[in-house]
FILUMTI-469829 format. One record per residue (C-alpha): residue number from 1; chain; x, y, z; residue in three letters. Coordinates in steps of 0.2 Angstrom, whole numbers, plus 5000, padded with zeros to 4 digits. Example, Ala and Ser with C-alpha at 12.3 -4.5 7.8 and 13.67 -1.06 7.14 Angstrom:
BEGIN
1/A/5062/4978/5039/ALA
2/A/5068/4995/5036/SER
This chain:
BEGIN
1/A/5000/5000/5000/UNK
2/A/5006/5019/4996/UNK
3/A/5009/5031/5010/UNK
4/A/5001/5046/5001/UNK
5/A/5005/5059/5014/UNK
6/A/5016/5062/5031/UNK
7/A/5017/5052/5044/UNK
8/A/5009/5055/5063/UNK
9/A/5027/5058/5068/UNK
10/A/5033/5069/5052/UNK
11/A/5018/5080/5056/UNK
12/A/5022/5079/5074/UNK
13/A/5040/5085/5067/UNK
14/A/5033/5098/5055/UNK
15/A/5022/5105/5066/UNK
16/A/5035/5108/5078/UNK
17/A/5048/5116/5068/UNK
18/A/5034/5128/5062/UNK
19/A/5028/5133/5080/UNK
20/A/5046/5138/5081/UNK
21/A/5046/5149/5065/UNK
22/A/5030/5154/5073/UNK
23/A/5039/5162/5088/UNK
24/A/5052/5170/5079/UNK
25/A/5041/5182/5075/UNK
26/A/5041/5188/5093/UNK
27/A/5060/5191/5095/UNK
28/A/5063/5209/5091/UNK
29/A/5046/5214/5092/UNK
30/A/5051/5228/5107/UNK
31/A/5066/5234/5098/UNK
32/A/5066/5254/5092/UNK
33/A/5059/5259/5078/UNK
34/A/5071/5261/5065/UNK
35/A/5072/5274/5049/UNK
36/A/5056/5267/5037/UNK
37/A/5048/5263/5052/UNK
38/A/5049/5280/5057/UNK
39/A/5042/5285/5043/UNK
40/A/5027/5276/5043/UNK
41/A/5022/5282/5060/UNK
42/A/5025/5301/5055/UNK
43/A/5013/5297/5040/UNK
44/A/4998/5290/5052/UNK
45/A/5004/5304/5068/UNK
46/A/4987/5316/5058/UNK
47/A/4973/5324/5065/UNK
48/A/4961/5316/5054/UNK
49/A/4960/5301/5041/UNK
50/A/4960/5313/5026/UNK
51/A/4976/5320/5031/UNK
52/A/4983/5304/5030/UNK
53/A/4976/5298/5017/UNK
54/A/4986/5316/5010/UNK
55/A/5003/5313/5016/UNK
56/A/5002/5293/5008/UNK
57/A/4998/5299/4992/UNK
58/A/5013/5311/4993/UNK
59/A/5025/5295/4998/UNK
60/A/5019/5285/4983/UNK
61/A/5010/5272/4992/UNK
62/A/4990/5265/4993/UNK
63/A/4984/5269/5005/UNK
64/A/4977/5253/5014/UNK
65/A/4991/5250/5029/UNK
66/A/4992/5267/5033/UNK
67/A/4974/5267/5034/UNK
68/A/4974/5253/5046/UNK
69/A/4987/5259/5057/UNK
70/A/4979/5274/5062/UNK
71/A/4963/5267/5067/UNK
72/A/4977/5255/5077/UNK
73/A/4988/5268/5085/UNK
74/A/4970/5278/5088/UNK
75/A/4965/5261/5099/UNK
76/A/4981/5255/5107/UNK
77/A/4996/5270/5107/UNK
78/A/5012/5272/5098/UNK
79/A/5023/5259/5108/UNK
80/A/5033/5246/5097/UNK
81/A/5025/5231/5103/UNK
82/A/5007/5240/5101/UNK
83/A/5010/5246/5083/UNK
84/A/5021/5231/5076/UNK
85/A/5006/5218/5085/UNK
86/A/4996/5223/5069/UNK
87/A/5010/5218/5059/UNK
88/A/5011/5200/5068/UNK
89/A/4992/5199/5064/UNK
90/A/4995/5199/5046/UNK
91/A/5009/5190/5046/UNK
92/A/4999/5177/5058/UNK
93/A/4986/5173/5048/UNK
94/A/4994/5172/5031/UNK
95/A/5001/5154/5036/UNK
96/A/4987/5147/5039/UNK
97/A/4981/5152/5022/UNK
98/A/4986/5135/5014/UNK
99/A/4969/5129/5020/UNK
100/A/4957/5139/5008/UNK
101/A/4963/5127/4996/UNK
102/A/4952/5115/5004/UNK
103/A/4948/5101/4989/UNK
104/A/4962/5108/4978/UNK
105/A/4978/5103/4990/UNK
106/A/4978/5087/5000/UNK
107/A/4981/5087/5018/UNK
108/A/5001/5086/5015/UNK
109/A/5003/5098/5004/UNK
110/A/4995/5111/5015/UNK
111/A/5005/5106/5029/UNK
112/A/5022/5108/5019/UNK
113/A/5014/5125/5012/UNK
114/A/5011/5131/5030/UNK
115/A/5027/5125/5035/UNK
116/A/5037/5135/5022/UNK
117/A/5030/5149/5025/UNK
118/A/5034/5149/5043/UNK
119/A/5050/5148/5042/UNK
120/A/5055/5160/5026/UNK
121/A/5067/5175/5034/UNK
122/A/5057/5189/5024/UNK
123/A/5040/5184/5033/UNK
124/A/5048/5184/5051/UNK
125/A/5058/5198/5049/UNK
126/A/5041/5210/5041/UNK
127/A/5030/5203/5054/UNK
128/A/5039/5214/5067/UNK
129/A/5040/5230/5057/UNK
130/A/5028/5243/5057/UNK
131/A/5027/5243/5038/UNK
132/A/5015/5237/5025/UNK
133/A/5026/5221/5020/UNK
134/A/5016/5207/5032/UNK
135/A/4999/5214/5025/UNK
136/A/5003/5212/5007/UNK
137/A/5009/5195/5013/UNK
138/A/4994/5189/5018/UNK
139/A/4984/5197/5004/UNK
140/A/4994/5190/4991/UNK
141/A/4993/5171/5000/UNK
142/A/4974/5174/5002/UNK
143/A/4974/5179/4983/UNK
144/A/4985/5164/4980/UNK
145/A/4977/5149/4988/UNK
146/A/4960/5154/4986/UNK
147/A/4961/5155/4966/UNK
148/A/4968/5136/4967/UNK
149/A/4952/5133/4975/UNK
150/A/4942/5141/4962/UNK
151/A/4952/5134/4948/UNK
152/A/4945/5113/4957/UNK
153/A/4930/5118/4962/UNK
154/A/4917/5131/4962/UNK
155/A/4911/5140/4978/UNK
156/A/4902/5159/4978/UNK
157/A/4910/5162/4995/UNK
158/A/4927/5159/4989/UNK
159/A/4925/5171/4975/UNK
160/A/4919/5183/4984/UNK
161/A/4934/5183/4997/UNK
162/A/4943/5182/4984/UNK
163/A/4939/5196/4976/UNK
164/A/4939/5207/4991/UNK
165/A/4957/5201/4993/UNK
166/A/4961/5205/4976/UNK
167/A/4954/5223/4979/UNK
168/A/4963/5227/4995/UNK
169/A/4979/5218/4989/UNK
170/A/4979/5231/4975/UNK
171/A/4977/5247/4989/UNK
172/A/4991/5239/5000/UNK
173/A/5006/5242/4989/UNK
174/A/5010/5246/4972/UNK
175/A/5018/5229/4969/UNK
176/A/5003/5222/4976/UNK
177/A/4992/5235/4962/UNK
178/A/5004/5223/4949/UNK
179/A/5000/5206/4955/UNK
180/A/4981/5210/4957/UNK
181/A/4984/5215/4936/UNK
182/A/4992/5199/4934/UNK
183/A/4977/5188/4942/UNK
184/A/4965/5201/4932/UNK
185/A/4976/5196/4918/UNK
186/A/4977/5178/4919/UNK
187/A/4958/5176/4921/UNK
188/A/4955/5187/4905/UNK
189/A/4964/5174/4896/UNK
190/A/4956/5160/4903/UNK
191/A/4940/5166/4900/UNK
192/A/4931/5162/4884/UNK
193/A/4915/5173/4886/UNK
194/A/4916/5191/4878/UNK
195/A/4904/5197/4891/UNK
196/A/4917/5191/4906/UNK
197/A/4933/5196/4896/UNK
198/A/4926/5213/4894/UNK
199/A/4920/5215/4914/UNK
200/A/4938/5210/4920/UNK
201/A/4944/5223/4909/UNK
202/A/4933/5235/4916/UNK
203/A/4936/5229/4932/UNK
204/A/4957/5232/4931/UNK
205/A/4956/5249/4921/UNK
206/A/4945/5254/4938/UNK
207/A/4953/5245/4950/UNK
208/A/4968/5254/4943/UNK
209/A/4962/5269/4940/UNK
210/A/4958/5271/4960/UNK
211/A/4974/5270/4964/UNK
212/A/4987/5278/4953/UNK
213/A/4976/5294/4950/UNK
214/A/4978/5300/4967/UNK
215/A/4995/5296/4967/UNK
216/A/4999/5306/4954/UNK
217/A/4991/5319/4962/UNK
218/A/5002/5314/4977/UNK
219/A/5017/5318/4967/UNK
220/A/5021/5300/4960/UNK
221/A/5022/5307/4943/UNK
222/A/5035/5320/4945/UNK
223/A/5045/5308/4955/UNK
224/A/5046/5293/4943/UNK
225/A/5060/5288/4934/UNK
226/A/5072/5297/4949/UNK
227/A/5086/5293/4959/UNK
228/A/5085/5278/4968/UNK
229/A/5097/5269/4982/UNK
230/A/5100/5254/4972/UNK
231/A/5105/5251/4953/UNK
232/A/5095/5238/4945/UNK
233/A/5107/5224/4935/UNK
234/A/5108/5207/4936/UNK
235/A/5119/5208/4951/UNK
236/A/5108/5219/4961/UNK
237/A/5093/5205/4956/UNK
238/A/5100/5190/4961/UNK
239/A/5107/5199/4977/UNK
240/A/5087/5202/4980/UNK
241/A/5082/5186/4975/UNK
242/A/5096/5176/4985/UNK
243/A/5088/5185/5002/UNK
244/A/5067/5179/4995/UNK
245/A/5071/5164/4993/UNK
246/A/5087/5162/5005/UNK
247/A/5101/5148/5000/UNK
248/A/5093/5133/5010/UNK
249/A/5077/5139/4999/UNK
250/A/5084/5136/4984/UNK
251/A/5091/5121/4988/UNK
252/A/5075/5113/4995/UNK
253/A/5063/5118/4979/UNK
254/A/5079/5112/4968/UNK
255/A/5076/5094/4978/UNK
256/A/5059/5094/4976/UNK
257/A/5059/5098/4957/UNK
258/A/5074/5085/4952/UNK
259/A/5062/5071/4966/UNK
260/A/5048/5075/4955/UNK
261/A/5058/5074/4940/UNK
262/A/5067/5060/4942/UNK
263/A/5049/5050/4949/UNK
264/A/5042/5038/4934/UNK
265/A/5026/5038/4942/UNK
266/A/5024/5057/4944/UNK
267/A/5009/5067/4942/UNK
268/A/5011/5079/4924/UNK
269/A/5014/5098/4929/UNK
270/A/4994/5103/4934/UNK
271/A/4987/5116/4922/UNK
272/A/4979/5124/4934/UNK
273/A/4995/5126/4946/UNK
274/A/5002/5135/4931/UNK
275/A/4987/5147/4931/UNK
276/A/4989/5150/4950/UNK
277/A/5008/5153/4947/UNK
278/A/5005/5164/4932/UNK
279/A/5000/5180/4940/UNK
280/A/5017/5179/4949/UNK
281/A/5026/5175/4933/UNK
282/A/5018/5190/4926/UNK
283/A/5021/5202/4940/UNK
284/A/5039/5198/4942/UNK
285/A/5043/5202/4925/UNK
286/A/5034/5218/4924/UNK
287/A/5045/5222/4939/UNK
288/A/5060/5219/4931/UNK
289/A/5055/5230/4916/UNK
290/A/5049/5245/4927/UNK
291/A/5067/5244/4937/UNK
292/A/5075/5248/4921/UNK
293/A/5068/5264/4922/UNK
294/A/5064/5266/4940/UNK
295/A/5073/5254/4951/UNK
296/A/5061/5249/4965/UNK
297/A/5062/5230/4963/UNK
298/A/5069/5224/4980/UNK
299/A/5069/5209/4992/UNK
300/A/5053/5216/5001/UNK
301/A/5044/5220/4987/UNK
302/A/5046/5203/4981/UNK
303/A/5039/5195/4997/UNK
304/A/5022/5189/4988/UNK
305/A/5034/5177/4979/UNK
306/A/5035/5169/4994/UNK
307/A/5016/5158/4995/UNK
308/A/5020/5154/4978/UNK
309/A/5035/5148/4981/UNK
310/A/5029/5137/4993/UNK
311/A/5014/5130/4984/UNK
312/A/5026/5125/4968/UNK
313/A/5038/5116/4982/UNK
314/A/5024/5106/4991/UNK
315/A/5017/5102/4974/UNK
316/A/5033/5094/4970/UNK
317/A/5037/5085/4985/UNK
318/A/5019/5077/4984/UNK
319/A/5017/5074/4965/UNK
320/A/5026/5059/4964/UNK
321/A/5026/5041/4969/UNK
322/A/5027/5036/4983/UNK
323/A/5020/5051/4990/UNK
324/A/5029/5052/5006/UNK
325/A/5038/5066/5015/UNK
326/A/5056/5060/5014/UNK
327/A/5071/5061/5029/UNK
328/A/5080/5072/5019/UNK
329/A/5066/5082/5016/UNK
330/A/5063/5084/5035/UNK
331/A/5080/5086/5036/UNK
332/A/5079/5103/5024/UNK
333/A/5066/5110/5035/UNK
334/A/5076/5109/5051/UNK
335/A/5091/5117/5042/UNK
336/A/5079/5131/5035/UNK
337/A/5071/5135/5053/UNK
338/A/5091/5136/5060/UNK
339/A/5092/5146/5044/UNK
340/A/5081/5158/5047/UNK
341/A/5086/5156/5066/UNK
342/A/5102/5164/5063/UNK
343/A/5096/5177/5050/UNK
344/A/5083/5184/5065/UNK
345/A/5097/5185/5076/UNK
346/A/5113/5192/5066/UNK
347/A/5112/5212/5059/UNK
348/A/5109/5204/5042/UNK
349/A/5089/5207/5042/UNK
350/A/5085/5219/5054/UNK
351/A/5092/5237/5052/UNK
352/A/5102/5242/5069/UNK
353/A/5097/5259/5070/UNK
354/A/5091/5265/5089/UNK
355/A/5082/5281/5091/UNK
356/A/5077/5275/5106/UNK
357/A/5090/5273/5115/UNK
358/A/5094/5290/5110/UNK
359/A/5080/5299/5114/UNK
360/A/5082/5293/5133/UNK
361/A/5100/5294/5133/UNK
362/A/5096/5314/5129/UNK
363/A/5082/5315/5140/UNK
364/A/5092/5306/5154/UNK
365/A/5107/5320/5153/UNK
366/A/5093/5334/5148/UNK
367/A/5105/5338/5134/UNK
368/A/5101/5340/5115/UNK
369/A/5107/5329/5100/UNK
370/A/5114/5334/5086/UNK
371/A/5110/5320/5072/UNK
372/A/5126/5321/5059/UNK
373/A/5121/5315/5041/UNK
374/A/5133/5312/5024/UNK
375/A/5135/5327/5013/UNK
376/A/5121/5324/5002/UNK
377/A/5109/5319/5011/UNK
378/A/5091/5324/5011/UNK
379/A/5088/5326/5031/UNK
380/A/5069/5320/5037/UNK
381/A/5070/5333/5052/UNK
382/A/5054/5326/5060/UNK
383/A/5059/5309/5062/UNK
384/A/5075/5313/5071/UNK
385/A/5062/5322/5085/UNK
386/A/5047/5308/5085/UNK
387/A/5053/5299/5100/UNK
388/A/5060/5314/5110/UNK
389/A/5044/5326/5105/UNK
390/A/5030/5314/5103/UNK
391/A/5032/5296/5112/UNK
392/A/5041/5305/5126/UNK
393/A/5034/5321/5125/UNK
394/A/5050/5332/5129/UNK
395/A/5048/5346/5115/UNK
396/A/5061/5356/5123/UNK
397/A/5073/5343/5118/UNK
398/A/5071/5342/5100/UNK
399/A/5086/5337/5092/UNK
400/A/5093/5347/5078/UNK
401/A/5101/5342/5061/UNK
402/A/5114/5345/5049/UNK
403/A/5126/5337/5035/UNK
404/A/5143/5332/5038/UNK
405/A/5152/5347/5031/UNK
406/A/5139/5358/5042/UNK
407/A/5149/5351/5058/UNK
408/A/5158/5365/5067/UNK
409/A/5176/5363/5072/UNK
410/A/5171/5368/5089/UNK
411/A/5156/5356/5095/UNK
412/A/5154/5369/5108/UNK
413/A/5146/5382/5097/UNK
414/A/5131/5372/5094/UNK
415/A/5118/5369/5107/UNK
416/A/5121/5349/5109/UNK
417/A/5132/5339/5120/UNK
418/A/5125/5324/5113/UNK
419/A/5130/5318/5094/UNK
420/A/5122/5304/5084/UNK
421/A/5121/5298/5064/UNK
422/A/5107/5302/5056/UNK
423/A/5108/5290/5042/UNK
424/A/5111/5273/5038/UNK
425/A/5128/5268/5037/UNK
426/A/5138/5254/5033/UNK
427/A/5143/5240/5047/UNK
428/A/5155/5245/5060/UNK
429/A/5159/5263/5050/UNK
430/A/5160/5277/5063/UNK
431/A/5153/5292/5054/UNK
432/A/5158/5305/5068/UNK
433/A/5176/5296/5072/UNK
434/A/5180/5304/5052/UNK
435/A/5183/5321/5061/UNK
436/A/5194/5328/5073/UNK
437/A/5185/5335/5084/UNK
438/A/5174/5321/5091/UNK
439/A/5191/5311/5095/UNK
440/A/5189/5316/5112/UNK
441/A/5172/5310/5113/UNK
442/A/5165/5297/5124/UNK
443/A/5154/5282/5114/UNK
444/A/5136/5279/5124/UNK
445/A/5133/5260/5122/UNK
446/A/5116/5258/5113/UNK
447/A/5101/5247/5118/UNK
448/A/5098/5231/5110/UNK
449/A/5103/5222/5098/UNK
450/A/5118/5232/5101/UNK
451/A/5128/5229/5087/UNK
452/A/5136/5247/5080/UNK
453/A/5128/5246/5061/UNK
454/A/5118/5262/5059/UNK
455/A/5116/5270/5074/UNK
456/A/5131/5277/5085/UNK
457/A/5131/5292/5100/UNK
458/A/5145/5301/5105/UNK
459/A/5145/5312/5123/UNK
460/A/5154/5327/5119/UNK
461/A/5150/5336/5137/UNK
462/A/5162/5340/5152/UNK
């Protein structure tokens, strides 16, 4: 008789390995707030909705997170755990959407999805960020799973989630405006009715249309085609796609495709996986093409990649006979969780930058700080004060700014004991230690994680 799924003890196994994934998410969810994150909070930090629905437009981004954030911070407060929560919650319920596939995916295969998808890096890292990444996750899983379902079988309640995730994936993030397209897109060409093919292109020009005209009235428009922090080539893109999919990643759906391969008794590729795969097909090459222009294809960006990645991989283990969940197998999921383990705890994935340590540090010595940034650099003067003016509520202390050519040869001359970077810079490079006059400086030792990447403070005082 053929085994056609996992064993009680491989689920046992599985299960275990992605309870741990699960509590990675947790780790650094009480760390400060770092530059993007920043960001976000200034954007939702409004009086009123409109005003934030305003200031999105004008960062180039739908306005679906932002949205959600300030109804959360208007509930709960600003503090890290309180406002990244709603972050985990995304990021939470997308793993368990392997199970609207209910007749489409056997019992297996939604394990191994679930599995996967706990313990990718880009997931754990973005379900403790206060940033819109674990929300276009989940809506992109939803979107995924659900039209596998609708490709077996019919079923009015699926397509009517699915269809409202298709709507609110579009107003979460511009990349997730292009993967709503490429369903759109797909189900066009599948459809054989005129009346149909015409409604879905009704349906994308308006879904569309919703979104990009008030970002062009945002600014979107002038800004395209500007100066970016990366350079798109074939470098930069496998760089990106090497942290999506991480090493051990590659090497598992690389093992899965030559087990399926190599099968004689394996199930033909499923038309309908390539039409669930399809949309993800399409919107990472109109990615691609756009970065030639506009470089914005990044790791996360590209974090919608993930569920299909993961449906394709337990497809592939499972399509084949016998049908079992093999040691090594096992054995690839265990090295991906310790993967993943020492990606959450090194600097790699998480940005060191510690405003708020700083902040107390400044209110602690009631002294100002003087945030130091590159020659260059366009300075973001209200992040520098969110923590000292707004969660701490010490006005008085607002820190002040300037580039690096800007720093007087006598720190006594400005109002500020206290010196800090203002800007991301590389690992281990001490930006103030490149001028004289902050040799006789003391270094303050910053909170957790405490390894010197972006953030560094300097008491310059008596």
């Amino acid at each position: 008789m053929i085994n056609r799924g996992a064993t009680s003890r491989q689920v046992a196994l599985l299960v275990a390995i992605s309870v741990v994934g699960i509590l990675l998410r947790f780790a650094f969810i009480d760390r400060s707030y770092w530059f993007d994150e920043l960001a976000t909070l200034v954007s939702v930090d409004a009086p009123d909705w409109t005003t934030v629905l305003h200031v999105t437009s004008e960062d180039n981004q739908p306005p679906l997170y932002n949205s959600a954030v300030f109804a959360w911070i208007h509930a709960f407060g600003f503090s890290e755990i309180a406002v990244r929560s709603l972050s985990i919650l995304y990021g939470l319920a997308a793993l368990f959407t392997p199970w609207l596939a209910h007749r489409s995916l056997s019992r297996t295969e939604k394990l191994l999805s679930f599995t996967i998808l706990c313990l990718m890096p880009l997931p754990v890292r973005y379900a403790q960020e206060a940033r819109n990444y674990s929300l276009l996750f989940l809506l992109s899983s939803t979107c995924l799973f659900c039209y596998c379902e609708m490709l077996a079988a019919k079923s009015r309640r699926l397509q009517v989630l699915f269809h409202i995730s298709l709507i609110l994936l579009a107003f979460s993030h511009l990349f997730g405006l292009l993967l709503a397209m490429s369903f759109l897109a797909v189900m066009f060409w599948r459809q054989q009715r005129r009346a149909l093919r015409l409604g879905l292109a009704l349906y994308a020009i308006a879904l569309s249309a919703l979104i990009i005209i008030p970002l062009l009235r945002g600014g979107s428009g002038e800004l395209a085609g500007g100066h970016f922090w990366i350079t798109f080539s074939a470098k930069s893109l496998s760089e990106q796609l090497l942290v999506v999919f991480t090493p051990l990643g590659i090497v598992l759906l690389s093992y899965a495709a030559i087990l399926w391969r190599r099968s004689s008794g394996r199930t033909p590729f499923d038309p309908a996986l390539t039409a669930a795969l399809m949309p993800f097909v399409l919107m990472f090459a109109g990615a691609a093409l756009i970065s030639f222009n506009t470089p914005i294809l990044t790791d996360r960006n590209l974090i919608e990649l993930i569920p299909a990645y993961a449906l394709l991989t337990a497809w592939l283990l499972q399509h084949r006979t016998p049908r079992t969940v093999t040691a090594t197998t096992l054995l690839l999921m265990c090295l991906l969780l310790l993967q993943t383990v020492l990606w959450s705890y090194s600097p790699f994935l998480f940005i060191q930058q510690d405003f708020r340590s700083i902040a107390k540090y400044s209110i602690a010595t009631d002294s100002k700080v003087c945030y130091v940034a590159p020659n260059g650099t366009r300075l973001p003067h209200h992040l520098f004060a969110f923590y000292v003016t707004r969660i701490f509520n010490r006005p008085d202390l607002k820190p002040q700014d300037m580039v690096l050519a800007d720093v007087p040869p006598d720190l006594k001359s400005r109002d500020c004991r206290l010196w800090a970077v203002g800007s991301l810079s590389k690992r281990g490079e001490s930006l103030l230690h490149t001028l004289p006059q902050f040799s006789r400086c003391a270094d303050v030792p910053l909170g957790r994680p405490g390894v010197r990447m972006a953030s560094e403070l300097l008491d310059c005082g008596p």
